[in-house]
TORRO-399929 format. One line per 2 residues: number of its first residue (from 0); their letters; for each residue x, z, y of C-alpha. Coordinates in steps of 0.001 Angstrom, whole numbers, padded with zeros to 6 digits, always signed. Last residue first. Layout:
TORRO-399929
NUM) A) X,Z,Y | ...
end
This chain:
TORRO-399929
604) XX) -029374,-020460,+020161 | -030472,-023391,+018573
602) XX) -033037,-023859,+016699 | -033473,-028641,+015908
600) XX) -035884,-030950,+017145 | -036445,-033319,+014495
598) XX) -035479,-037392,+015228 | -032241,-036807,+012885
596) XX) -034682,-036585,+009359 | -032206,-035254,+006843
594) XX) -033784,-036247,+002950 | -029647,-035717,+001805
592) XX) -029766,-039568,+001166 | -031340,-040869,+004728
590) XX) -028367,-038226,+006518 | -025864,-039555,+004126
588) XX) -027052,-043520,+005362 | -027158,-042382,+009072
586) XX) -023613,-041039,+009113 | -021763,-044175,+007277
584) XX) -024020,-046727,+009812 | -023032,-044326,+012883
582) XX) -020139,-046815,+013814 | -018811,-045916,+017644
580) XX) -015194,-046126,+016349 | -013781,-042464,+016659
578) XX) -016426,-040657,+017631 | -018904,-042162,+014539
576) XX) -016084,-043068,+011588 | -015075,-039322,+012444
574) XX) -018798,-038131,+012043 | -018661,-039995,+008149
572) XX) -015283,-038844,+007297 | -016417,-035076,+007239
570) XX) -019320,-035681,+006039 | -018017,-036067,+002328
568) XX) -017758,-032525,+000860 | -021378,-031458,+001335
566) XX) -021272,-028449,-001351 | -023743,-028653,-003850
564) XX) -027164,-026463,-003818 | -029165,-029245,-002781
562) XX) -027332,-029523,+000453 | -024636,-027115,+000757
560) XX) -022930,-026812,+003922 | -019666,-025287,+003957
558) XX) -017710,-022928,+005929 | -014272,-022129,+004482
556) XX) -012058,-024339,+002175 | -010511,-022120,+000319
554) XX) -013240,-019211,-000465 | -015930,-021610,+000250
552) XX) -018657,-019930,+002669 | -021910,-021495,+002650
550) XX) -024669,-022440,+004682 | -028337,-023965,+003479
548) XX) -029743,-026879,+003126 | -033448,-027049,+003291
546) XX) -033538,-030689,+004892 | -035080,-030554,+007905
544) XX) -033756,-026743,+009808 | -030654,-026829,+007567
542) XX) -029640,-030164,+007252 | -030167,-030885,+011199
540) XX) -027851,-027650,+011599 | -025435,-029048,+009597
538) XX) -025381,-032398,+011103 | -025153,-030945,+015323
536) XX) -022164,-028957,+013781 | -020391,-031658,+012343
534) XX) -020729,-032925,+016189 | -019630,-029762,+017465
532) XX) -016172,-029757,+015320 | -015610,-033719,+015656
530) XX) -015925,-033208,+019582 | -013460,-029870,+019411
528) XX) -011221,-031846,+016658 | -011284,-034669,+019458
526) XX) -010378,-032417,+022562 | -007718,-030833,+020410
524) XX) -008085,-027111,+019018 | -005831,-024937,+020679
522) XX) -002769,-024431,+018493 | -003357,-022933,+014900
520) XX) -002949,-018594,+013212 | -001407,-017782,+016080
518) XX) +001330,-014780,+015550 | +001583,-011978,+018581
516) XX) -001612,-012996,+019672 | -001519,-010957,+021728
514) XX) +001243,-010193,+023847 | -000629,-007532,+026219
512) XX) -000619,-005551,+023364 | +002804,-004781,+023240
510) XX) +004376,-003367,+020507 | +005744,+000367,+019908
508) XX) +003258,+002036,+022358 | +004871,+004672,+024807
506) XX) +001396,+005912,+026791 | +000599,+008375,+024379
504) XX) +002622,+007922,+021079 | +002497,+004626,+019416
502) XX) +001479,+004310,+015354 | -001452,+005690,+015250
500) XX) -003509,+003304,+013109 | -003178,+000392,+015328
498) XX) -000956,+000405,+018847 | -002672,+002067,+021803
496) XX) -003093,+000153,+024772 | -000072,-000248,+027198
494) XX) -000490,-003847,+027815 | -004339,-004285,+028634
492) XX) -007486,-004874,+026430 | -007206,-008445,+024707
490) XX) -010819,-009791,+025651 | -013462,-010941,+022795
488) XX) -012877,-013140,+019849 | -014288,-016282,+021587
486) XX) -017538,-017686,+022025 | -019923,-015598,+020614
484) XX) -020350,-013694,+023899 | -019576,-015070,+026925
482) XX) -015940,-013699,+028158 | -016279,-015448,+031376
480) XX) -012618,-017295,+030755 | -013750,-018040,+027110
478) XX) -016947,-020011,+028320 | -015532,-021836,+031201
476) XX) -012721,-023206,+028433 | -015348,-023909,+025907
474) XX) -017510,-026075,+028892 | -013752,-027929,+030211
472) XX) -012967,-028959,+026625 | -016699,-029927,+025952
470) XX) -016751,-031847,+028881 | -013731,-034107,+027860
468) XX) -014673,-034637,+024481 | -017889,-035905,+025703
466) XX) -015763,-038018,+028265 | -013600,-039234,+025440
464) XX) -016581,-039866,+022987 | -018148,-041829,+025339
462) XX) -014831,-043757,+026457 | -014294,-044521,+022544
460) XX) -017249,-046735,+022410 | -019331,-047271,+025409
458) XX) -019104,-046557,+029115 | -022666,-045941,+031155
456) XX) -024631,-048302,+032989 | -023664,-051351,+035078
454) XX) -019931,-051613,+034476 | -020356,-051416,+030426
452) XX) -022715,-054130,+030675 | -024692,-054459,+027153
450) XX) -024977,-058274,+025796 | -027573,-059591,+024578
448) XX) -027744,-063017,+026815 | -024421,-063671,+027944
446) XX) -024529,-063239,+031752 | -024281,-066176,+033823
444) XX) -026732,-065675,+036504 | -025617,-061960,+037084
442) XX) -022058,-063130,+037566 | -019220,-062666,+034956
440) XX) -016101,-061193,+033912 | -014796,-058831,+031417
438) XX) -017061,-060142,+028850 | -020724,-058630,+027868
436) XX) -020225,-056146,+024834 | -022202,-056834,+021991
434) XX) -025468,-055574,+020443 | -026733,-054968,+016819
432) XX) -026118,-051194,+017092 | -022575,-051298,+016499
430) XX) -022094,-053969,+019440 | -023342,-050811,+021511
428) XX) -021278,-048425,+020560 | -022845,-045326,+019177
426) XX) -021528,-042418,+020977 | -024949,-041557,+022816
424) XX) -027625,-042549,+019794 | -026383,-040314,+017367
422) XX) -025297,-037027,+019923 | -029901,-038443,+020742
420) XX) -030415,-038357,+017434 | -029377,-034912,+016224
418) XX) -031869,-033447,+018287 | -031892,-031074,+020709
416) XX) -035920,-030690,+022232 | -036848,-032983,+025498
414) XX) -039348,-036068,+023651 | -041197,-033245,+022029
412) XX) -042757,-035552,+019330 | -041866,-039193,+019967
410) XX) -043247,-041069,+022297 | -040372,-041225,+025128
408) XX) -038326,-043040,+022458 | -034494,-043049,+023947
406) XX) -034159,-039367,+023223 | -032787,-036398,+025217
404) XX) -031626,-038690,+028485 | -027641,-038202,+028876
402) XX) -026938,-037164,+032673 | -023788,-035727,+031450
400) XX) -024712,-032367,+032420 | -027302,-032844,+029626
398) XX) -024839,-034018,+027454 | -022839,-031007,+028122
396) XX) -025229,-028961,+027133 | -026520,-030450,+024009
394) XX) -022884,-029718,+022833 | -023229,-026182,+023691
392) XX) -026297,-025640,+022151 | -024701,-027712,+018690
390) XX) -021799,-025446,+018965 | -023494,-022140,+019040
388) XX) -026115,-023473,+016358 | -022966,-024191,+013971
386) XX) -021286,-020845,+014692 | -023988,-018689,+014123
384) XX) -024995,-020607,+010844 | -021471,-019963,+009800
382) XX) -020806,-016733,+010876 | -023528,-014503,+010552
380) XX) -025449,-016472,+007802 | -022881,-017428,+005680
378) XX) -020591,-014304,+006377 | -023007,-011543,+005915
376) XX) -022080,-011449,+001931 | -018441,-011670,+002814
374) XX) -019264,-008263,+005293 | -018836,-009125,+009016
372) XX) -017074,-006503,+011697 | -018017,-006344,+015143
370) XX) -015928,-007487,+018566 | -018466,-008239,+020973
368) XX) -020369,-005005,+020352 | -017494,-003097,+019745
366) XX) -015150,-002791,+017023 | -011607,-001022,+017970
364) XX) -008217,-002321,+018703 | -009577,-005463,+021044
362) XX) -008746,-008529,+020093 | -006316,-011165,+019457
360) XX) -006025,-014064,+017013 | -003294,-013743,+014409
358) XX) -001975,-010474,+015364 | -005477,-008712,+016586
356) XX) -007511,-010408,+013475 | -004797,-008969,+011246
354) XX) -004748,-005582,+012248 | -008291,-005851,+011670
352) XX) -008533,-006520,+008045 | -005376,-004153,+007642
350) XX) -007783,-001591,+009097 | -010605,-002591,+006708
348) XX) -008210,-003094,+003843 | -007099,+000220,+003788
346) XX) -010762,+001442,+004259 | -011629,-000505,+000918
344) XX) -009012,+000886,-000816 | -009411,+004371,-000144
342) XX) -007258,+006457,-002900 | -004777,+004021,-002979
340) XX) -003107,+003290,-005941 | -006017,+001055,-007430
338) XX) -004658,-001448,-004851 | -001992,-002879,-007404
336) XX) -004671,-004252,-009727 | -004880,-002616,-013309
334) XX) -004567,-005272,-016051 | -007563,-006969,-016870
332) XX) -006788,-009559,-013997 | -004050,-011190,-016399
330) XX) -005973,-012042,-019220 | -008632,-013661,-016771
328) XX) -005274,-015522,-015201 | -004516,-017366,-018148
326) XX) -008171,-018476,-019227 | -008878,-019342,-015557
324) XX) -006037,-021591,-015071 | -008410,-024841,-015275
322) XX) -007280,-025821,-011329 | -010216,-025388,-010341
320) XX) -011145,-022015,-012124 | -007349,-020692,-010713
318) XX) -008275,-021200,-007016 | -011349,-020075,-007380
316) XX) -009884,-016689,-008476 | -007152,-016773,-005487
314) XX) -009825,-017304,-003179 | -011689,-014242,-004592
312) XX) -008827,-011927,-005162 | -007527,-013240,-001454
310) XX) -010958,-012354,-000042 | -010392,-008491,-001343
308) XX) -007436,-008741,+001096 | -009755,-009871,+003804
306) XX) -012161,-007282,+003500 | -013725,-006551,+006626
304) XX) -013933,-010186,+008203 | -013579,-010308,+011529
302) XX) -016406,-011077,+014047 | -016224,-012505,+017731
300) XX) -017018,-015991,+016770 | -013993,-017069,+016974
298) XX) -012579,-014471,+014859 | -015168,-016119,+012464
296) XX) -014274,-019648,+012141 | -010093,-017709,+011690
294) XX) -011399,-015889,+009040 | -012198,-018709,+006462
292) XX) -009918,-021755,+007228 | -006651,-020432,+009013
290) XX) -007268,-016580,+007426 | -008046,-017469,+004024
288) XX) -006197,-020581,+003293 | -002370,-018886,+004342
286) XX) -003873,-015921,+002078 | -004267,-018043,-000569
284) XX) -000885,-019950,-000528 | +001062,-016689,-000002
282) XX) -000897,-015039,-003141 | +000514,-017928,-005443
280) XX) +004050,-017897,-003842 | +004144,-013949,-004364
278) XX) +002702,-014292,-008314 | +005333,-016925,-008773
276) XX) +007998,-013647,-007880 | +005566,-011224,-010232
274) XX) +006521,-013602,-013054 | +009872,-013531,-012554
272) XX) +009871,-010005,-011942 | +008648,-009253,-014827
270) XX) +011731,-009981,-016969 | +013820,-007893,-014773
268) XX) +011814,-004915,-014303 | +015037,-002918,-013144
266) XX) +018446,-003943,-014236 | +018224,-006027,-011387
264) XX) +017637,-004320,-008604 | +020996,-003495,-007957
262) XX) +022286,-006749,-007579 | +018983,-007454,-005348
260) XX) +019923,-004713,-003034 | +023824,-005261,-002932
258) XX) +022790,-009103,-002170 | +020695,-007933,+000578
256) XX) +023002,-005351,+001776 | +025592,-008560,+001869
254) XX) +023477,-010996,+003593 | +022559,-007619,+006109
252) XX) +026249,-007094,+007085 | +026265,-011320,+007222
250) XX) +023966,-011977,+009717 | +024931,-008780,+011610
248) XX) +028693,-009949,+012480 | +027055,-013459,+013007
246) XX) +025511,-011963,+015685 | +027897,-009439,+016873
244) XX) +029307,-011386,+019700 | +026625,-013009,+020906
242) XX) +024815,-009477,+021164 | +027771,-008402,+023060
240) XX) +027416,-011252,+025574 | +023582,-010256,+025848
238) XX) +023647,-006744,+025954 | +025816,-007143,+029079
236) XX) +023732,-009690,+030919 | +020471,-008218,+030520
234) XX) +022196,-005170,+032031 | +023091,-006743,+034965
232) XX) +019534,-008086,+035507 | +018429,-005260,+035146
230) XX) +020418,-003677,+037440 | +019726,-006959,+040004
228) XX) +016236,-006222,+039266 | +015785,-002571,+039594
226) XX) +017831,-003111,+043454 | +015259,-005824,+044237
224) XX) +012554,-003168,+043722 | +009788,-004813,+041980
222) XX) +010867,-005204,+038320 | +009560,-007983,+035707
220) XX) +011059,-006990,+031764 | +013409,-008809,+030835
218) XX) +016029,-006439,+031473 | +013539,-003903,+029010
216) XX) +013952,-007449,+026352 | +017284,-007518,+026158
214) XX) +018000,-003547,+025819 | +015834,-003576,+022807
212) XX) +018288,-006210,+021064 | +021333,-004535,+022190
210) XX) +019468,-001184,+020854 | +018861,-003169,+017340
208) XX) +022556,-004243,+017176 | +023760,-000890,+017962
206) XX) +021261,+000959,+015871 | +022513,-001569,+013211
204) XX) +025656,-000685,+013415 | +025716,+002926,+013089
202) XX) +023262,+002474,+010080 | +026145,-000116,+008434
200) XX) +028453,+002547,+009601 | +026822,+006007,+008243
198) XX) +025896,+004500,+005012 | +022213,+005398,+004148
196) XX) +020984,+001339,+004500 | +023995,+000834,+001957
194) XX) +021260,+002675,-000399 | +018153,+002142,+001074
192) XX) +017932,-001688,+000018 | +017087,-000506,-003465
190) XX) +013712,-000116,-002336 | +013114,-003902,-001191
188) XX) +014881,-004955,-004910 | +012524,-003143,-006820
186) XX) +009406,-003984,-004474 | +008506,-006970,-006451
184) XX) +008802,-005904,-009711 | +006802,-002719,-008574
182) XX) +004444,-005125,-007754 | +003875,-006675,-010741
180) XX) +004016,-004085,-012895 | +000973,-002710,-010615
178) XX) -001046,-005706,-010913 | -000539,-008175,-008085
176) XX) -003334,-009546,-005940 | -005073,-006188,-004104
174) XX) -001718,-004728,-003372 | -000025,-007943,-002775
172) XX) -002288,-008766,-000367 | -001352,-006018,+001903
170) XX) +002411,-007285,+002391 | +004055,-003474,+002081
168) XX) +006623,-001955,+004374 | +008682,+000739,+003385
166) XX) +009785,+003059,+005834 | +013669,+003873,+006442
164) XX) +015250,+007062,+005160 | +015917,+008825,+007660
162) XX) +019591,+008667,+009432 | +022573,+009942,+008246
160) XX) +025457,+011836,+010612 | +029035,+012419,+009846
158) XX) +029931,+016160,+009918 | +031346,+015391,+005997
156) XX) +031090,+012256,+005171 | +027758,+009681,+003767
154) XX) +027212,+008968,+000612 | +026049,+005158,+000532
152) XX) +029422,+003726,-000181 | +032044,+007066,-001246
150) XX) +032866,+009475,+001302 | +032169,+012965,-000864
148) XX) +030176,+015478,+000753 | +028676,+017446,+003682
146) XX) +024784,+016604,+004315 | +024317,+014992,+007258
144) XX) +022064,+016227,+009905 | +018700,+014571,+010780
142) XX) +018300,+011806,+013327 | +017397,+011122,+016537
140) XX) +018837,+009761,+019623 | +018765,+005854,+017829
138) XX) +014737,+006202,+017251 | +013659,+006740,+014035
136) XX) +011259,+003754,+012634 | +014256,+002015,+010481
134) XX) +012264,-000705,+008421 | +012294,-001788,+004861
132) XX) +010352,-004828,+003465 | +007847,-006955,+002199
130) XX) +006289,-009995,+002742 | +002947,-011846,+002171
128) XX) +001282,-010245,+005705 | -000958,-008133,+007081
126) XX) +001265,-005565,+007104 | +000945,-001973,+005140
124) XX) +002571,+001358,+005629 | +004973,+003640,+003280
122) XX) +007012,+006343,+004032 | +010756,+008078,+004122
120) XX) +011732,+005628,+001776 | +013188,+007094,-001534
118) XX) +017138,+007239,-001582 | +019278,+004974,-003945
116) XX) +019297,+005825,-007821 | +017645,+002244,-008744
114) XX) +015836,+004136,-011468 | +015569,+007266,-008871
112) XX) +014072,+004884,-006376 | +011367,+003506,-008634
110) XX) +010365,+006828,-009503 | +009838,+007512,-005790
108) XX) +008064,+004399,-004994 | +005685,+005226,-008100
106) XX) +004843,+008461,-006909 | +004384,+007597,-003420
104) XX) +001772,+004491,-004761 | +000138,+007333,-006747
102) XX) -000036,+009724,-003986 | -002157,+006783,-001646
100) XX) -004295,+009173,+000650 | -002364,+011917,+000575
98) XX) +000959,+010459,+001093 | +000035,+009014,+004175
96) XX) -000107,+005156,+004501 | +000180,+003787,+007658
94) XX) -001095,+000704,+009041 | +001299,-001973,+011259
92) XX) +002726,-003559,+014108 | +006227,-004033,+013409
90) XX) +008628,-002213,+015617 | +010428,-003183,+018856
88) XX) +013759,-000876,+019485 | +012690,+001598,+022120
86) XX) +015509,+001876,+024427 | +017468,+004662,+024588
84) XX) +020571,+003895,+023746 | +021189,+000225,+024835
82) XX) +019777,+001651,+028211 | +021945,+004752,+028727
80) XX) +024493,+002742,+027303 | +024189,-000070,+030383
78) XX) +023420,+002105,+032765 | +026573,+004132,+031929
76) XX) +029039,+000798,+031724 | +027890,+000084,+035205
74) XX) +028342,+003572,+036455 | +032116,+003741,+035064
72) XX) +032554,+000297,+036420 | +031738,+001351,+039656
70) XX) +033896,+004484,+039586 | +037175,+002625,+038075
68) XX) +036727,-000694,+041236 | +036804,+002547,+043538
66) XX) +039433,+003783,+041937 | +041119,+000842,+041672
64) XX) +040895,-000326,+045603 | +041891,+003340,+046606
62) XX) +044434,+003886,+044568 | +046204,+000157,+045439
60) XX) +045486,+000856,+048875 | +047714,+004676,+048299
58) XX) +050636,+002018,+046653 | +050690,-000225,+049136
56) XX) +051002,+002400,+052245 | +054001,+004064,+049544
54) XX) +054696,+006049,+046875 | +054068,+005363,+042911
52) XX) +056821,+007783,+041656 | +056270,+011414,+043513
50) XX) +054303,+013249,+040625 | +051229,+013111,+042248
48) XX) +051321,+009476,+043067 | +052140,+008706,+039189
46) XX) +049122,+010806,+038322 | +046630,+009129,+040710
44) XX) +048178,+005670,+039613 | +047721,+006607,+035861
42) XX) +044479,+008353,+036155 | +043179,+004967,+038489
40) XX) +044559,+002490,+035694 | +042633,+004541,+033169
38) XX) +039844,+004351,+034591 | +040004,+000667,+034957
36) XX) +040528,+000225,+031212 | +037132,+002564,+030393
34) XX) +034936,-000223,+030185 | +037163,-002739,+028640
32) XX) +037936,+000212,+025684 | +034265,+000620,+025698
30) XX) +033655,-003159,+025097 | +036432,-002781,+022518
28) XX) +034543,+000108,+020752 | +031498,-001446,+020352
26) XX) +033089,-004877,+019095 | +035062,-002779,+016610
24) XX) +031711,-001052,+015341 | +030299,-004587,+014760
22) XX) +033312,-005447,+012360 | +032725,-001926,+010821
20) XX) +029727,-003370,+009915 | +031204,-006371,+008482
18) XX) +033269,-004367,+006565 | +030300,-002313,+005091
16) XX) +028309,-005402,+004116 | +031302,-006707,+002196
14) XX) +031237,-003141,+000624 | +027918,-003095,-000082
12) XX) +027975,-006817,-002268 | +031046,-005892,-003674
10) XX) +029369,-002320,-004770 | +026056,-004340,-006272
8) XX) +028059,-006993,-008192 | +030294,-004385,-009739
6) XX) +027139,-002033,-010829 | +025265,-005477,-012049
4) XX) +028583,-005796,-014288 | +028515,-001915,-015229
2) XX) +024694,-002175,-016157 | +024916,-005075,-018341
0) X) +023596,-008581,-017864
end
């Protein structure tokens, strides 16, 4: 492709972006034309009276009634811009980068942007995310002179204003994934998005959109005075019909900056960036599996994971020595990483580390003592055994408020300790256990000899594992209302805290704490994963304190329990065959082949 055909596609693709911005513009000035109309029915009927034409009782009424009607409408359409332009457009929750501590990162963004010849971004910060891209942080008073010059796409007129450059925002594990061709592959056609982003009327228009957009959500906002609420409400109103009316408008202004960016892009890094784009997929995939199967166990727990980014490298690795990649991607990790442009990487990824845990799962903005951060090499013992005993004391809890008797042999040693036998001996159905349910019906005189009465004693089968379920549910939820420790993340501090690494001013933050999670990671847990998840738990801590197994961490799969020094990948099916059908035979023959003895008392915490 040459440079003047890319240089065609790039200024259709701006200048379609450009007329629909000009489209939004129109809808601007047409609500201000419909604000203004009344006024300019009262000036003509003031002026007409004046002069001596528009005389009369009707006439003066007529005055009166629009100027009255011109004064009201004047103050509505004034609340409604005051609010559209100044209120705080939301921002993305994320970490800065200064210059100083990443130069090399600024240097290559800035080369890149004189390749692409488009403005540099104003700055760089990181999300905890797989994406990239370019966001206006200036607020829609502010903004720095324009330059006087030609008025040719992306150069803006003279006396016509340009806002900053917008900031770049970088998907963290891209830095510690990609190499640096890589990313800068990736980035190309981000960066070249500042070009029709520095044209006065697409920026004109999308401060309009985005102040529509922030006016929406302060009418949302709950206000005590009735008379707030009906302005509010008024207001709500407003930005809304407009916003309906620019929306697809906006859609396609950005479709065709989009297009202009990747047009333009694409004399840079070309070849690369087909191989950085499967790179993006492939580090998408791992961090989805780190953070729902190997952070999220620990946020739980009231720990997050320091190093999450470094995590991907490590999923991403094990990933590749399954899947018999590992010749391929060795070559490739002897390049330089991405993250070598930072002068701090591991403190980077420590705040993005955290960022994450307070978007995905909540949590307070700095470590406390319910709220600590957990090395990888902590993570088996910290995390995993933590969780597992916390469950299995919680489960043993419930049973006991169950009325559940510890174990059905009074002779055997410490007849009161948690053991794994008496979660075994609870859910097993009776007719599992060599014994059958008496029928629906009978007297005492004709009961069927071996059979277990459901009415008479407890319920069997599912209803066990339903009530178990049940209590657990209603224990968890106790637990996470009184904030105990090792239960839950910890408390989300109150709306108006300040937003990570600087970002909100005093008492103005740019995103809402009190929102949090902003992005869950899973729903709630069900009532049986809960039951399956404690039970599991009751095993592993049998195989640890009888057996000698030990906990794990598995980059994709999370906690593990390796028993001999292999990973226990078959229990899962086993405890579901025992809540889910009463049938402990599958469960008691692993736990006589892994050497675990169920009648041991077990630690718990």
């Amino acid at each position: 492709m040459t440079s003047t055909s890319v240089g065609i596609g790039a200024e259709a693709g701006a200048q379609a972006a450009r007329s629909r911005a000009l489209a939004v513009l129109r809808i601007r000035g047409r609500a201000l034309a419909m604000a203004l109309l009344p006024a300019a029915a009262a000036v003509i009927l003031l002026t007409g009276g004046s002069t001596g034409h528009f005389v009369g009782h009707g006439w003066d009424t007529a005055r009166w009634i629009v100027g009255a009607l011109a004064v009201l409408v004047l103050l509505a359409a004034a609340a409604v811009a005051l609010v559209v332009a100044r209120a705080r457009p939301a921002v993305s929750p994320t970490v800065p980068i200064p210059e100083e501590s990443a130069p090399d990162l600024y240097r290559m963004m800035r080369d890149l942007a004189d390749r692409l010849d488009v403005p540099a971004p104003s700055a760089i910060a990181l999300t905890p995310d797989c994406d990239s891209w370019l966001e206006d942080r200036t607020h829609p008073a502010h903004g720095p002179p324009a330059p006087k010059g030609g008025d040719e796409l992306g150069t803006p007129g003279p006396h016509r204003r340009t806002p900053a450059a917008p900031v770049l925002v970088i998907g963290s594990p891209f830095l510690w994934w990609m190499r640096v061709g890589e990313l800068r592959a990736v980035l190309a056609p981000v960066v070249a998005g500042t070009g029709p982003s520095a044209h006065p009327d697409i920026a004109a228009a999308r401060r309009f959109v985005r102040g529509l957009d922030a006016a929406v959500g302060v009418s949302a906002t709950p206000a005590r005075c009735p008379a707030a609420r009906l302005v509010c409400a008024g207001v709500g109103w407003v930005a809304r019909l407009l916003l309906r009316g620019c929306r697809e408008h906006a859609a396609l202004m950005e479709r065709g900056v989009a297009a202009a960016a990747a047009e333009r892009a694409q004399a840079v890094d070309y070849g690369l960036r087909i191989v950085a784009q499967e790179q993006v997929g492939l580090a998408y995939a791992g961090w989805d599996r780190l953070l729902t199967r190997v952070a999220l166990p620990a946020w739980r727990m009231g720990r997050w994971p320091s190093r999450l980014d470094a995590g991907v490298v490590a999923a991403l690795t094990e990933l590749s020595r399954r899947d018999r990649l590992a010749e391929g991607f060795a070559s490739r990790l002897g390049e330089r990483p991405a993250c070598d442009l930072l002068e701090e990487p591991g403190l980077v990824d420590e705040a993005a580390s955290l960022l994450a845990a307070r978007l995905f799962h909540g949590g307070p903005a700095e470590p406390g003592p319910a709220w600590s951060p957990v090395a990888w090499q902590e993570y088996p013992d910290e995390v995993v055994d933590r969780t597992w005993r916390t469950e299995a004391a919680r489960l043993h809890r419930v049973l006991d408020a169950l009325g559940v008797r510890a174990t059905p042999d009074p002779a055997a040693p410490e007849p009161d300790g948690p053991t794994l036998a008496r979660v075994l001996d609870h859910l097993t159905v009776p007719s599992a256990a060599g014994s059958r349910p008496c029928p629906p019906a009978y007297d005492a005189d004709s009961r069927t000899p071996g059979c277990e009465d459901e009415e008479a004693g407890e319920p069997a089968g599912t209803e066990r594992s339903a009530a178990l379920a049940a209590g657990l549910t209603a224990a968890l939820a106790r637990e996470e209302h009184e904030g105990t420790p090792g239960t839950t993340a910890a408390a989300v501090p109150p709306s108006g805290g300040p937003a990570p690494g600087g970002q909100g001013g005093p008492g103005s933050p740019l995103w809402d704490d009190g929102a949090l999670p902003l992005f869950p990671l899973q729903p709630p847990r069900t009532a049986r994963e809960l039951l399956a998840d404690h039970v599991t738990a009751m095993v592993c801590c049998a195989a640890v304190d009888t057996a000698g197994a030990t906990p794990g961490l598995d980059w994709l799969d999370g906690p593990s329990l390796l028993v001999g020094g292999e990973r226990a990948a078959d229990l899962t099916p086993r405890v579901l065959s025992l809540i889910e059908e009463g049938d402990p035979a599958p469960l008691r023959a692993w736990l006589v082949k892994s050497g675990i003895r169920p009648e041991k008392p077990l630690r718990l915490v």
